[in-house]
C-alpha positions as CSV (number, residue, x, y, z in Angstrom):
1,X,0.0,0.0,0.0
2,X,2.8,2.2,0.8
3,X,4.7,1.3,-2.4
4,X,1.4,2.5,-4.3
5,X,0.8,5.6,-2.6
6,X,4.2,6.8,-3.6
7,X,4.1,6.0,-6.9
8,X,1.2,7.9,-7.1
9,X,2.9,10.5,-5.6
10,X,5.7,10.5,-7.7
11,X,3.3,10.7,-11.0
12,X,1.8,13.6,-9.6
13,X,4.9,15.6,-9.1
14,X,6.2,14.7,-12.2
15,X,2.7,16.0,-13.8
16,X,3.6,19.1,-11.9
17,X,6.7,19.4,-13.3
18,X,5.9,19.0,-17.0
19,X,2.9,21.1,-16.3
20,X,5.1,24.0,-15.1
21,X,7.8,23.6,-18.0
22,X,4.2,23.8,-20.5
23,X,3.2,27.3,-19.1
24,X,6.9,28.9,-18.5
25,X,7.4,27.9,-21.7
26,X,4.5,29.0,-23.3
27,X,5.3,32.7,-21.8
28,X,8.7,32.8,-22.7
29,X,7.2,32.6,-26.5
30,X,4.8,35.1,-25.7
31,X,6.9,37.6,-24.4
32,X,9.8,36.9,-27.4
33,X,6.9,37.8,-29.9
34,X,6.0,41.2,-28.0
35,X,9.7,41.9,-27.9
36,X,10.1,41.4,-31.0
37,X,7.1,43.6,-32.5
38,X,8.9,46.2,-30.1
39,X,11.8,46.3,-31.8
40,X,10.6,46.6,-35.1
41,X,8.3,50.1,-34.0
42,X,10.4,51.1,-31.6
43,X,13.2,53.9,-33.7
44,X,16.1,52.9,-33.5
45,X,18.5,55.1,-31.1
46,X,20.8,57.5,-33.1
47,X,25.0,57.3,-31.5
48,X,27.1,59.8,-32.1
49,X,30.6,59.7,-31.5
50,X,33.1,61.4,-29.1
51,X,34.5,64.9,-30.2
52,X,37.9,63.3,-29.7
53,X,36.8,59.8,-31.8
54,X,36.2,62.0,-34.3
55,X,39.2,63.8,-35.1
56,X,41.6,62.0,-37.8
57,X,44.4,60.5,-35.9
58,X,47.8,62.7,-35.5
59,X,50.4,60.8,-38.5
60,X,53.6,60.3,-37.1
């Protein structure tokens, strides 16, 4: 009786588990899909470049 009861047990935590694994996984693809339609809206950031990075390099 004991041996069946944790059987049991063990089926239901490994349920758990691959029930858990379903939904993170499921809103990790949700959330890479709104990332990526914010990136393509989003403008992209203009750099600029140091006074100094910008000055031709002395020739020696």
């Amino acid at each position: 009786m004991l041996k069946i009861g944790l059987f049991i047990l063990v089926v239901a935590c490994l349920a758990l588990l691959l029930g858990l694994l379903y939904i993170s996984f499921k809103m990790l693809r949700e959330t890479q899909q709104k990332q990526k339609e914010e990136n393509k809206t989003a403008p992209k950031p203009e750099y600029t470049l140091h006074p100094k990075l910008k000055q031709k390099p002395p020739k020696q």
